[in-house]
FIDRENMI-573837 format. One line per 8 residues: number of its first residue (from 0); their letters; for each residue x, y, z of C-alpha. Coordinates in nm, 3 decimals. Example, Ala and Ser with C-alpha at 12.3 -4.5 7.8 and 13.67 -1.06 7.14 Angstrom:
FIDRENMI-573837
0) as) 1.230 -0.450 0.780; 1.367 -0.106 0.714
end
This chain:
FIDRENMI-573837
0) xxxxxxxx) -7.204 27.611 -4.131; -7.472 27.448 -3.945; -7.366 27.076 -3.807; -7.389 26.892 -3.490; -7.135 26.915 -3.254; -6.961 26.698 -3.068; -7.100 26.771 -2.732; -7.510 26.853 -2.732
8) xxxxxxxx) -7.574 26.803 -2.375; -7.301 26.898 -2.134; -7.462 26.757 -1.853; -7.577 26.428 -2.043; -7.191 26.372 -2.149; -6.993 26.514 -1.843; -7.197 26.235 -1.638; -7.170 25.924 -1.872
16) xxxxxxxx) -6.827 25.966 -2.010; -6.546 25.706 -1.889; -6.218 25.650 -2.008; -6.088 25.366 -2.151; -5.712 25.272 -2.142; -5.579 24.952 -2.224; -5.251 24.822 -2.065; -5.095 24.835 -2.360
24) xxxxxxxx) -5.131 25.175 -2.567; -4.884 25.291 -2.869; -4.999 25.642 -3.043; -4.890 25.573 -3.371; -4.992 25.259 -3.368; -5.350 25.208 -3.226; -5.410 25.595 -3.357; -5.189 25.718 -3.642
32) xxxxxxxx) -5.165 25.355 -3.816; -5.549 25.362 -3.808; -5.611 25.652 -4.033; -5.362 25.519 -4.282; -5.525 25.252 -4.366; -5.689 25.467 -4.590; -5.383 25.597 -4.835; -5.522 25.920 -4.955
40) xxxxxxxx) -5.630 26.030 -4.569; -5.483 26.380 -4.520; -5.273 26.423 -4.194; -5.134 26.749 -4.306; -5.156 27.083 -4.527; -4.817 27.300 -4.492; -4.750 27.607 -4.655; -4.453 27.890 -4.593
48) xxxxxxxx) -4.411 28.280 -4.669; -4.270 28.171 -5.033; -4.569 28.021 -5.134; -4.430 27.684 -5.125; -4.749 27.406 -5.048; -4.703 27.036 -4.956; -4.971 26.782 -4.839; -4.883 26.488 -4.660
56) xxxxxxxx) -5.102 26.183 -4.581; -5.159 26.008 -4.284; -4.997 25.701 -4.455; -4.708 25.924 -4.539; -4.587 26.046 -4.242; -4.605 25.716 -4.062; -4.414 25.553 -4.361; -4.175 25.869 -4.319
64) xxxxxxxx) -4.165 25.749 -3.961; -4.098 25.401 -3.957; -3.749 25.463 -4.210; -3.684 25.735 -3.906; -3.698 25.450 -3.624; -3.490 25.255 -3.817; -3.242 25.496 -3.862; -3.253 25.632 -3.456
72) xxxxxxxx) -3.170 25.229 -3.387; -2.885 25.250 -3.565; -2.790 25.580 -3.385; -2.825 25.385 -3.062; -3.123 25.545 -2.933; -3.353 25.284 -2.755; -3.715 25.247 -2.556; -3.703 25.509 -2.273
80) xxxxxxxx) -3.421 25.724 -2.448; -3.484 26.072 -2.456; -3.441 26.268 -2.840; -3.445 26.639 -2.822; -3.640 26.815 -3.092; -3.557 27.197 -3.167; -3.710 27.286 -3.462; -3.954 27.535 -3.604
88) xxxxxxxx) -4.270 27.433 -3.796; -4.115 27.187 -4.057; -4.309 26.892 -4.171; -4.005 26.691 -3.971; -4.100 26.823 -3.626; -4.389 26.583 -3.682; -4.202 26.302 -3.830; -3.983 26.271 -3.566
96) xxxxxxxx) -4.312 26.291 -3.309; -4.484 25.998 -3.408; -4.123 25.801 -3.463; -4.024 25.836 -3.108; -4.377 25.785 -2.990; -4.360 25.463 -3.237; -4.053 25.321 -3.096; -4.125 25.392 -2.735
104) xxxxxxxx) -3.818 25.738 -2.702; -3.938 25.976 -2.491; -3.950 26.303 -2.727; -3.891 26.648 -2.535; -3.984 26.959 -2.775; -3.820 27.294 -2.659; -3.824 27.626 -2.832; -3.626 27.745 -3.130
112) xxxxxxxx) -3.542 28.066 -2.882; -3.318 27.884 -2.626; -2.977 27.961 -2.601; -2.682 27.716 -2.619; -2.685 27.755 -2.209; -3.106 27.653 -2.194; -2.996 27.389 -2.416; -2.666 27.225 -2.237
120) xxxxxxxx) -2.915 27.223 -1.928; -3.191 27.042 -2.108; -2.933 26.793 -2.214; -2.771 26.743 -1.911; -3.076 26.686 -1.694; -3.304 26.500 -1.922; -2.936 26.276 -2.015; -3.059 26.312 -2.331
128) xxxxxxxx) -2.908 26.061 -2.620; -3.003 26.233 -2.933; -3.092 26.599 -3.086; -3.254 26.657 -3.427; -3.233 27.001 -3.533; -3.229 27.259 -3.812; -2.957 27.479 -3.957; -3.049 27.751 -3.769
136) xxxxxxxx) -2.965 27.604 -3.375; -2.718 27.327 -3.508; -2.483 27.592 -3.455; -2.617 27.649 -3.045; -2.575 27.295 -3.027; -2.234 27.306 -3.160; -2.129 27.542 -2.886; -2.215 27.288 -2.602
144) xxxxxxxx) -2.152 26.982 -2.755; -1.847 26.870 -2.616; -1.940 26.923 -2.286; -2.276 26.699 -2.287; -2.152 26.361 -2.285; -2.501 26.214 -2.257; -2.527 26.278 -2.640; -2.453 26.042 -2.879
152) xxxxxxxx) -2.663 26.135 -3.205; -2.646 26.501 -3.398; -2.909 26.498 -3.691; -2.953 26.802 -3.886; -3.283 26.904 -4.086; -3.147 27.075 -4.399; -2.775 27.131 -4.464; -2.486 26.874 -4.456
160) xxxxxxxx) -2.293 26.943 -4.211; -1.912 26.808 -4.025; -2.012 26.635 -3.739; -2.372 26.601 -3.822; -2.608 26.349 -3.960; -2.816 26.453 -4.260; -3.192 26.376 -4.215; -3.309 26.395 -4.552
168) xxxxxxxx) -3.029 26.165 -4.672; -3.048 25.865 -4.413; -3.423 25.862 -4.373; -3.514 25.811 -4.745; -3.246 25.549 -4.779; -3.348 25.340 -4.466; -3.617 25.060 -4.455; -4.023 25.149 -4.376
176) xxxxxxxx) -4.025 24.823 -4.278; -4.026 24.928 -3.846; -4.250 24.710 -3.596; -4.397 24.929 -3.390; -4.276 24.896 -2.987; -4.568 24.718 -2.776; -4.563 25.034 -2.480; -4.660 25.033 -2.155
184) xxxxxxxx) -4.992 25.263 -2.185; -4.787 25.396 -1.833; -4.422 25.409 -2.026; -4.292 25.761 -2.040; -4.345 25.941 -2.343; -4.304 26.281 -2.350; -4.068 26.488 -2.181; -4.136 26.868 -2.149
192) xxxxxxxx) -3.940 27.126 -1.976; -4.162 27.377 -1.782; -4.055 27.728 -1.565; -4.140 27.777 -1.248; -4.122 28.073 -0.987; -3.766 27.934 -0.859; -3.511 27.736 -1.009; -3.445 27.583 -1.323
200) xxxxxxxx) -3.679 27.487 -1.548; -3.852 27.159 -1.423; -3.905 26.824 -1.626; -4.247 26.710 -1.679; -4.334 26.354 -1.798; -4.615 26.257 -1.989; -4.688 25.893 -2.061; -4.846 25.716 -2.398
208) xxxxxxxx) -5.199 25.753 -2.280; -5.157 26.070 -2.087; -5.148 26.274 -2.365; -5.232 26.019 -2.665; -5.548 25.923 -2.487; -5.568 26.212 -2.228; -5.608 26.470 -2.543; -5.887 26.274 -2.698
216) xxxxxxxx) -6.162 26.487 -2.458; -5.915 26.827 -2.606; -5.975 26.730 -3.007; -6.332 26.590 -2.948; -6.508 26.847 -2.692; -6.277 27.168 -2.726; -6.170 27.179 -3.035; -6.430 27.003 -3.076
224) xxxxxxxx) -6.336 26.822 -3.448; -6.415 26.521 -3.642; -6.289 26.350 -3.917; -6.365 26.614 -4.266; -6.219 26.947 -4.019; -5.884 27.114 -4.112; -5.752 27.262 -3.829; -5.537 27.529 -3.733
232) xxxxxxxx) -5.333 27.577 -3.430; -5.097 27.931 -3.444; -4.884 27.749 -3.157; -4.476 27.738 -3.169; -4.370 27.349 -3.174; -4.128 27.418 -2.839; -4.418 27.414 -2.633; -4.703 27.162 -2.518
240) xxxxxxxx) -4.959 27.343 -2.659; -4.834 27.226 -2.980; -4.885 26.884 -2.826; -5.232 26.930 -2.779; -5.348 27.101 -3.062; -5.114 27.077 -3.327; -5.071 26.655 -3.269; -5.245 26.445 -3.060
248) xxxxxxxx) -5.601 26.653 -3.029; -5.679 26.685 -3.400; -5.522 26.331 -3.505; -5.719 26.149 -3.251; -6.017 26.245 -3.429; -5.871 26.219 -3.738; -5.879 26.604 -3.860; -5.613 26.750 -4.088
256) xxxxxxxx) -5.346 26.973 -3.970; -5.314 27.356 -4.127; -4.933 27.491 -4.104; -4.790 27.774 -4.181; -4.475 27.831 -4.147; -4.313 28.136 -4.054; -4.031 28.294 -3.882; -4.271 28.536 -3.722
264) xxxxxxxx) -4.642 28.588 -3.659; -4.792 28.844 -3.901; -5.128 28.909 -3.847; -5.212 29.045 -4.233; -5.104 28.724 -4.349; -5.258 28.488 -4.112; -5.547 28.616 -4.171; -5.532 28.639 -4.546
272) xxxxxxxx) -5.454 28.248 -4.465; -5.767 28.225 -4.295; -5.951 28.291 -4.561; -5.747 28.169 -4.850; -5.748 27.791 -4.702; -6.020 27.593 -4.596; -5.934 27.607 -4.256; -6.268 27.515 -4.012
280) xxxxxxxx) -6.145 27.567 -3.696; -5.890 27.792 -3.513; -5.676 27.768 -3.196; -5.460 28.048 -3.105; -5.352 28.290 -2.806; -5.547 28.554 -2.698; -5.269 28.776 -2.760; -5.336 28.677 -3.140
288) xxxxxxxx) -5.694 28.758 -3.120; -5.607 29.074 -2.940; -5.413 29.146 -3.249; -5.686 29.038 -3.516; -5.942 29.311 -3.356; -5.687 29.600 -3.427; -5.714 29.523 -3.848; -6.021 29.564 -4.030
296) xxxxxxxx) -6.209 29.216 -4.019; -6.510 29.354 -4.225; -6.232 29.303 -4.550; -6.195 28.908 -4.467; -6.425 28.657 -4.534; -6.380 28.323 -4.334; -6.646 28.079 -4.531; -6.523 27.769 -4.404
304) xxxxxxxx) -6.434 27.855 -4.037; -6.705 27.723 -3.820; -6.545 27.726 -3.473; -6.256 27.915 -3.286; -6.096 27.842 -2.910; -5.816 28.042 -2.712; -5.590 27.929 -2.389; -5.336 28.049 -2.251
312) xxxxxxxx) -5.468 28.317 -2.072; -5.793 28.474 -1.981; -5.931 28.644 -2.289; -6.095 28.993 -2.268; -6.487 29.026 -2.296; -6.452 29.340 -2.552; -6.233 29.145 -2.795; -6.495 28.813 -2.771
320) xxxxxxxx) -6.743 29.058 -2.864; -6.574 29.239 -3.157; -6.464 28.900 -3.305; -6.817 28.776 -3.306; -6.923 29.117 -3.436; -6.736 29.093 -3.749; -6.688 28.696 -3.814; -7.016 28.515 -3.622
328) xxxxxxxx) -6.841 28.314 -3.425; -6.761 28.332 -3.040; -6.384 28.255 -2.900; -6.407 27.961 -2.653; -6.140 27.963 -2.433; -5.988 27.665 -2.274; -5.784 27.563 -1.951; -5.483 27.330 -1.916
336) xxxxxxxx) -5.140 27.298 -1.854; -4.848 27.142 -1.986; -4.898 26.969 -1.704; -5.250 26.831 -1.790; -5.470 26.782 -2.118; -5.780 27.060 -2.121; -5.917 27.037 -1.759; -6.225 27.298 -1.827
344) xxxxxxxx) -6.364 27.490 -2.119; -6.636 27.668 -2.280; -6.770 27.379 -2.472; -6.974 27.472 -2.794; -7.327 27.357 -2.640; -7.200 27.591 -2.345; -7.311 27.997 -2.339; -6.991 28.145 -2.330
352) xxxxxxxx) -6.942 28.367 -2.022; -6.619 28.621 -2.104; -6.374 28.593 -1.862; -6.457 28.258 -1.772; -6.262 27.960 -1.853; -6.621 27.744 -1.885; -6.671 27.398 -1.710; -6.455 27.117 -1.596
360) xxxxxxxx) -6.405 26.862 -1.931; -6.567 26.514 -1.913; -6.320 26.261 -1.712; -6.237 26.517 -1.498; -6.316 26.649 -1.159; -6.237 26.984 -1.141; -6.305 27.203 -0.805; -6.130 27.535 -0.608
368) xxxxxxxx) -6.080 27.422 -0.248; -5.896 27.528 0.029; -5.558 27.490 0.213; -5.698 27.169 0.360; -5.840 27.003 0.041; -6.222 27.088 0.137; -6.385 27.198 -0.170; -6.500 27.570 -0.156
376) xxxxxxxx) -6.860 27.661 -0.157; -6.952 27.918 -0.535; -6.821 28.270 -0.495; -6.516 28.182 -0.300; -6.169 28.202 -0.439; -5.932 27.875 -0.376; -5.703 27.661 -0.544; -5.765 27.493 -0.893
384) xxxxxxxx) -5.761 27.154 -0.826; -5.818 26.791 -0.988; -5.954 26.488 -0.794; -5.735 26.215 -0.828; -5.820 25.991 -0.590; -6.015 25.720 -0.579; -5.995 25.721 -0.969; -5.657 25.926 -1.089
392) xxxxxxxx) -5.813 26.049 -1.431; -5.591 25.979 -1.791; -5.461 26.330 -1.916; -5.243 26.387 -1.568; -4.870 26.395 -1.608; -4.652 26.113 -1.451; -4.418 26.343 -1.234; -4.141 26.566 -1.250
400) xxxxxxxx) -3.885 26.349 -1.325; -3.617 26.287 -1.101; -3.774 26.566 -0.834; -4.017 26.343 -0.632; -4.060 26.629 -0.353; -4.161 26.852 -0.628; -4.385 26.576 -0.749; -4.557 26.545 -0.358
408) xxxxxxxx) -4.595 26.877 -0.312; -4.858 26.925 -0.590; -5.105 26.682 -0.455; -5.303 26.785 -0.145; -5.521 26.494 0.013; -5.753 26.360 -0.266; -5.623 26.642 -0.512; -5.327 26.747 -0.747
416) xxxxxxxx) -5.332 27.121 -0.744; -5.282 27.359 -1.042; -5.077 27.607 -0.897; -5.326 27.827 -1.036; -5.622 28.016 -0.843; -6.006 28.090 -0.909; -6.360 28.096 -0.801; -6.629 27.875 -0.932
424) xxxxxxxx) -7.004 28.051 -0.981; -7.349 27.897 -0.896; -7.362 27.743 -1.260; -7.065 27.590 -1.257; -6.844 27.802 -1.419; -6.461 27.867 -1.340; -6.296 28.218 -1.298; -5.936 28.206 -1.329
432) xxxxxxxx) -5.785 28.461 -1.064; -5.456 28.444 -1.079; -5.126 28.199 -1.031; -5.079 28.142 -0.672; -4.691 28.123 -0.750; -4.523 28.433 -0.956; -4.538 28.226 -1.263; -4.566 28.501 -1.563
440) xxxxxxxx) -4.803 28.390 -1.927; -4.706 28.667 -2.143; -4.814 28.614 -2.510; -4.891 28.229 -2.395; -4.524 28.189 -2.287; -4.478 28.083 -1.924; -4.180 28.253 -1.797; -4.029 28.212 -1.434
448) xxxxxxxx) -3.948 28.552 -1.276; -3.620 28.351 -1.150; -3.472 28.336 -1.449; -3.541 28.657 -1.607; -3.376 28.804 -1.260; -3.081 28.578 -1.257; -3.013 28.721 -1.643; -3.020 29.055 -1.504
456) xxxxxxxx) -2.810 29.026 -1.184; -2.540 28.894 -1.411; -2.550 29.258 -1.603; -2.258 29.420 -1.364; -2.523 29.799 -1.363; -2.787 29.556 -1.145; -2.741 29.518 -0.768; -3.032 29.382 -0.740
464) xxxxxxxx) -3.364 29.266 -0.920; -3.731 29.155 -0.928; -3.954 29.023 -1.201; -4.350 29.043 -1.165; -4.599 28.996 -1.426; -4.768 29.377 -1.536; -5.051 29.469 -1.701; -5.053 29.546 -2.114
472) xxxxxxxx) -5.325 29.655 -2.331; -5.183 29.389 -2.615; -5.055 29.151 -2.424; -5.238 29.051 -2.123; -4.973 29.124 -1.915; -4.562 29.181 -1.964; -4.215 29.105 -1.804; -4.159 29.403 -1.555
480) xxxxxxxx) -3.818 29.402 -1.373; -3.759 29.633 -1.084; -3.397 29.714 -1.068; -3.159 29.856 -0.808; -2.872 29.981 -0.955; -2.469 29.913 -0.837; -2.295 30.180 -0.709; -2.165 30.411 -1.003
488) xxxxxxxx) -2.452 30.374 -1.259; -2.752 30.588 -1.306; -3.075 30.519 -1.447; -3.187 30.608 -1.828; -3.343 30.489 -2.120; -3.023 30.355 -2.283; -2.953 30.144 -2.018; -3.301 30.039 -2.011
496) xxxxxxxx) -3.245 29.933 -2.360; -2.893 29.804 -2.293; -3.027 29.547 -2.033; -3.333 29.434 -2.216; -3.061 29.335 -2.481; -2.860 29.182 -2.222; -3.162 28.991 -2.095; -3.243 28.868 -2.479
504) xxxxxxxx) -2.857 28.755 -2.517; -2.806 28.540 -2.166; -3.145 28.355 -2.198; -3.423 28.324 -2.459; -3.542 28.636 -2.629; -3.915 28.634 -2.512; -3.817 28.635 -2.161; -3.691 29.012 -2.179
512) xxxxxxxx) -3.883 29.254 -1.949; -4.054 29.480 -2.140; -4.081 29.726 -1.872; -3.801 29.819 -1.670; -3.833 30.050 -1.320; -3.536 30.148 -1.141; -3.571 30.188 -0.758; -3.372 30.250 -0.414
520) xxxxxxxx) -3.513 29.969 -0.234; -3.762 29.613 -0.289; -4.024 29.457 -0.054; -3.838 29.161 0.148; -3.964 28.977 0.379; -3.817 28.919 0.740; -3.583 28.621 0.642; -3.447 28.848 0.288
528) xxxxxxxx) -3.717 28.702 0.032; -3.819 28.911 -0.223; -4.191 28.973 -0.198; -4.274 28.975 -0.568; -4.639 28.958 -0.447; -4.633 29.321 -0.318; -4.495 29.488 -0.620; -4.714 29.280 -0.837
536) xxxxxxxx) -5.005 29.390 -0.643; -4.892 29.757 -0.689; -4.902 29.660 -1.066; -5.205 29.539 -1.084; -5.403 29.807 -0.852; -5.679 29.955 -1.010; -5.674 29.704 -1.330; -5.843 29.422 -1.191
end
């Protein structure tokens, strides 16, 4: 499919583009409300295993909406309250997106893995008012309930259920007659929990235009869509990748969502999907791709895909190469964090260079420097950072909420650093490195190493334990935990097995270390720190 894309000249747009934020900026209503003005717009195309299909229009969903903000008023739930959405990929999850957006509640995703533990602790620090759920983790909820007095509002996608509002029941009997709340473009929006190397998880705030404007440069240059594309993003809704490609990057150019919903990625039928629906562009994790070059492509025939991106994690030159082979098309990758909207990529105008994560994205300056903010000449490897001073660009998160030293310490003179580490080449080009904390991305999940170990340690064979990212032919790279046993156990595969289980149980089941290496003694430094670093390096040696 030959067409013009939306980016010709990367130079020519990086250098005029500007953004443009009003004071006042509502989602749904400047964005969503926009597109529904025409009734027969599609918004989104959902289908399941059981071959059950259902289109819904743009005007549709933000009908479905506005009876949903009525009935969250009467629940109590006010501008600046936070709702907690658990849910897998039911037509709800966005419902209940562009209803808090509408009515100015700050919506936090999470996960359809956490436990009733992750979830008590999401409640409790966010003081979260409301949680809309399915069958499946009403029951988690259940478990904790009593003890979160924050919450005030149980709505359940599905069943009836004691002690639980139905969804289906009140939203088609309330009004669609909802005005839509006059934000702040600065109000607080979205509300995502994020792992780090120590600690619990931390809270990251996103405001109206952060991501509702910020993501416009994701769906236009990235992704890379306009208004005829149907797009498909094979990102869980827990996570803010779902947020950028699965909501606010495709709608703000008006494209059509693809869903499938599944309890599990299979990689037969996704891409039997690919070809069966009309699908023009694809977003997914390399681990996906590096999944799709094990089958037999030469069977599939993807006439209407025109255009395919990955993030999440660097993405192997000899799997670009054997996707092109067999489909035509090269895999652009992309770079971003929950934290931010896409802050570099290989645009389509762009040559793609494998292993790189392309050039900075217009309306942002992106550089490596050093440990005193100076930016780093080509070749050298520094910090990933973004230049937010004079001019602090739209797409940036607000702050960690309620952890303003966390907050400071990501901004270094005229920067806010990534966390994350690379060198930039004579063209222009970034090369991701590594994360310059212990942060793991394993299968596009970002898992602290803090939490996996404080799982362990409560298993009573571990003494002692540390998590590092390891190299995987599938995966990228794995959970590895190197254990030292308590006095009276002794290492074997059964109790390898017996702790991943463990580790699955106490927290959420993709955080399990896949590798498990029992040992006498761990690297510490001089004041008792683990030094993850060391054993990570001895990982890594040789595979770099």
């Amino acid at each position: 499919m030959s067409q013009v894309h939306n980016m010709v000249d990367y130079d020519k747009t990086y250098a005029e583009f500007k953004w443009n934020v009003p004071e006042y900026f509502n989602f749904s209503g400047d964005v969503l409300d926009k597109w529904a003005q025409d009734p027969n717009k599609l918004a989104l195309w959902w289908v399941d295993d059981d071959g059950n299909e259902v289109k819904k229009t743009f005007a549709e969903l933000c009908q479905r909406s506005r009876q949903l903000c009525n009935v969250l008023s009467e629940q109590g739930v006010k501008k600046g309250d936070v709702v907690i959405v658990i849910m897998p990929r039911l037509i709800e999850w966005w419902e209940v997106n562009i209803a808090c957006l509408r009515m100015g509640a700050v919506i936090s995703p999470g996960t359809t893995q956490l436990t009733p533990k992750d979830l008590k602790y999401r409640f409790d620090s966010a003081e979260a008012v409301c949680i809309i759920t399915d069958n499946d983790n009403a029951p988690k909820v259940d478990a904790v309930r009593a003890d979160c007095p924050t919450l005030k509002s149980f709505i359940l996608v599905g069943d009836k259920k004691e002690g639980w509002t139905n969804y289906e029941e009140v939203v088609s009997a309330a009004s669609d007659q909802f005005e839509t709340v006059n934000t702040r473009s600065d109000d607080n929006a979205i509300l995502y929990f994020t792992s780090g190397t120590t600690g619990y998880p931390k809270m990251t705030v996103h405001t109206q235009a952060s991501y509702g404007i910020g993501h416009y440069v994701t769906g236009k240059f990235w992704l890379d869509l306009r208004e005829d594309d149907l797009h498909w993003n094979l990102s869980d809704t827990g996570w803010a990748k779902a947020a950028w490609s699965s909501l606010f990057g495709p709608w703000n150019c008006g494209a059509a969502l693809f869903v499938h919903h599944t309890p599990r990625f299979d990689v037969k039928k996704t891409l039997t999907n690919l070809e069966k629906y009309p699908v023009t562009t694809l977003c997914g994790p390399p681990t996906a791709y590096r999944m799709f070059v094990l089958e037999d492509l030469s069977k599939y025939n993807f006439k209407t895909l025109r255009h395919v991106v990955a993030a999440g994690e660097p993405l192997n030159p000899e799997i670009i190469d054997y996707w092109e082979k067999h489909t035509g098309l090269k895999i652009r990758d992309g770079y971003g964090q929950t934290e931010t909207c896409c802050l570099a990529g290989t645009f389509p105008c762009l040559e793609v260079r494998a292993g790189s994560m392309g050039k900075p994205t217009p309306g942002f300056v992106v550089e490596v420097i050093d440990e005193n903010g100076n930016i780093l000449p080509s070749g050298q490897e520094g910090d990933i950072a973004v230049k937010v001073k004079p001019e602090r660009p739209v797409g940036l998160f607000k702050e960690y909420w309620k952890n303003p030293e966390k907050t400071a310490s990501t901004y270094r003179g005229d920067w806010y650093c990534t966390g994350d580490r690379a060198i930039k080449d004579e063209d222009g080009y970034l090369w991701f490195v590594g994360r310059s904390d212990d942060v793991i991305l394993a299968s596009g999940y970002r898992i602290g190493p803090f939490e996996v170990e404080s799982a362990l340690l409560e298993h009573p064979a571990v003494a002692e334990s540390a998590v590092v990212s390891s190299p995987d032919e599938m995966r990228g790279e794995v959970v590895k935990a190197f254990i030292i046993l308590a006095p009276g156990y002794q290492g074997s595969d059964e109790l390898v097995k017996e702790l991943q289980d463990y580790v699955k149980k106490v927290t959420a089941p993709y955080k399990y270390p896949r590798k498990i290496e029992f040992v006498d003694s761990l690297p510490k430094t001089i004041s008792g720190k683990i030094r993850r670093i060391e054993l990570r390096e001895r990982e890594w040696a040789g595979k770099k």
